[in-house]
N, C-alpha and C positions, 0 to 999 in steps of 0.2 A: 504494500500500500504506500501512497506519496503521502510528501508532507505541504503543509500549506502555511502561508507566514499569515500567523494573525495580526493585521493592519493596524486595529488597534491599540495593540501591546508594542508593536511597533512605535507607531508616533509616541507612544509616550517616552521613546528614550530619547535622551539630549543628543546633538549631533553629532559628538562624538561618540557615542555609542551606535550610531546607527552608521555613520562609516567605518568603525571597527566590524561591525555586522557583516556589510558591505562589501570588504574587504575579504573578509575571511571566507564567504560566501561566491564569491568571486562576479560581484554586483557594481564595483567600484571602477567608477572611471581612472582614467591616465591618474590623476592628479590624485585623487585620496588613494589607490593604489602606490604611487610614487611614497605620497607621505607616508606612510606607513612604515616602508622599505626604509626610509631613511631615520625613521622614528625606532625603530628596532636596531639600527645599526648607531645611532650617534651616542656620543659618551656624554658626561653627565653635564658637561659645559655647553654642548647644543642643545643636548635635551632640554636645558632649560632656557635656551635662546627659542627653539621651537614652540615653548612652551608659551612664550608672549603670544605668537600669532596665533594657535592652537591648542587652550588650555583641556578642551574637554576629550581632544584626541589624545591629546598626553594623558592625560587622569583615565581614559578607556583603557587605553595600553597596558599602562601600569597596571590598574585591576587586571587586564586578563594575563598578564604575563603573572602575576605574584599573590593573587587574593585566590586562594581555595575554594573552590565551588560558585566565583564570581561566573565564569561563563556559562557555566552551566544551568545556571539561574537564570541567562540572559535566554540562553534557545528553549528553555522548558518554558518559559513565558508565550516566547516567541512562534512557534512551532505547533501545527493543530495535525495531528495525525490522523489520518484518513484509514480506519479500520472501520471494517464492520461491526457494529454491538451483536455479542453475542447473546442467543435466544435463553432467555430463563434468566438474567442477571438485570 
């Protein structure tokens, strides 16, 4: 069975959660694709240059890269599983 993004649970996350989404999902333009690449690769003195122009992609990052069960949280939200209900339950 497929899965389906639920829109609503969607829009509720800040931008940077929804181009880390994006990203990972492989939804992401050139550009949040780029950023990311470079956001996982830069050391702690761009990170936080990056950090002026794109605070909420930085702060998504870090949650998925270092917070236990942050992303997991993010797609059991996110995610409506297309299974049949089975009969009797």
């Amino acid at each position: 069975m497929g899965k389906r993004i639920n829109k609503y649970e969607y829009d509720k996350l800040n931008q940077g959660e929804r181009h880390l989404f994006d990203w990972q999902f492989g939804y992401a333009g050139g550009f949040v694709l780029s950023l990311f690449v470079v956001i996982g690769v830069a050391d702690s003195g761009n990170l936080e240059r990056l950090r002026r122009g794109f605070p909420e992609e930085i702060q998504a990052y870090q949650s998925f890269a270092s917070k236990p069960g942050w992303w997991q949280d993010i797609e059991s939200r996110l995610f409506i599983t297309d299974e049949p209900e089975e009969v009797g339950k």
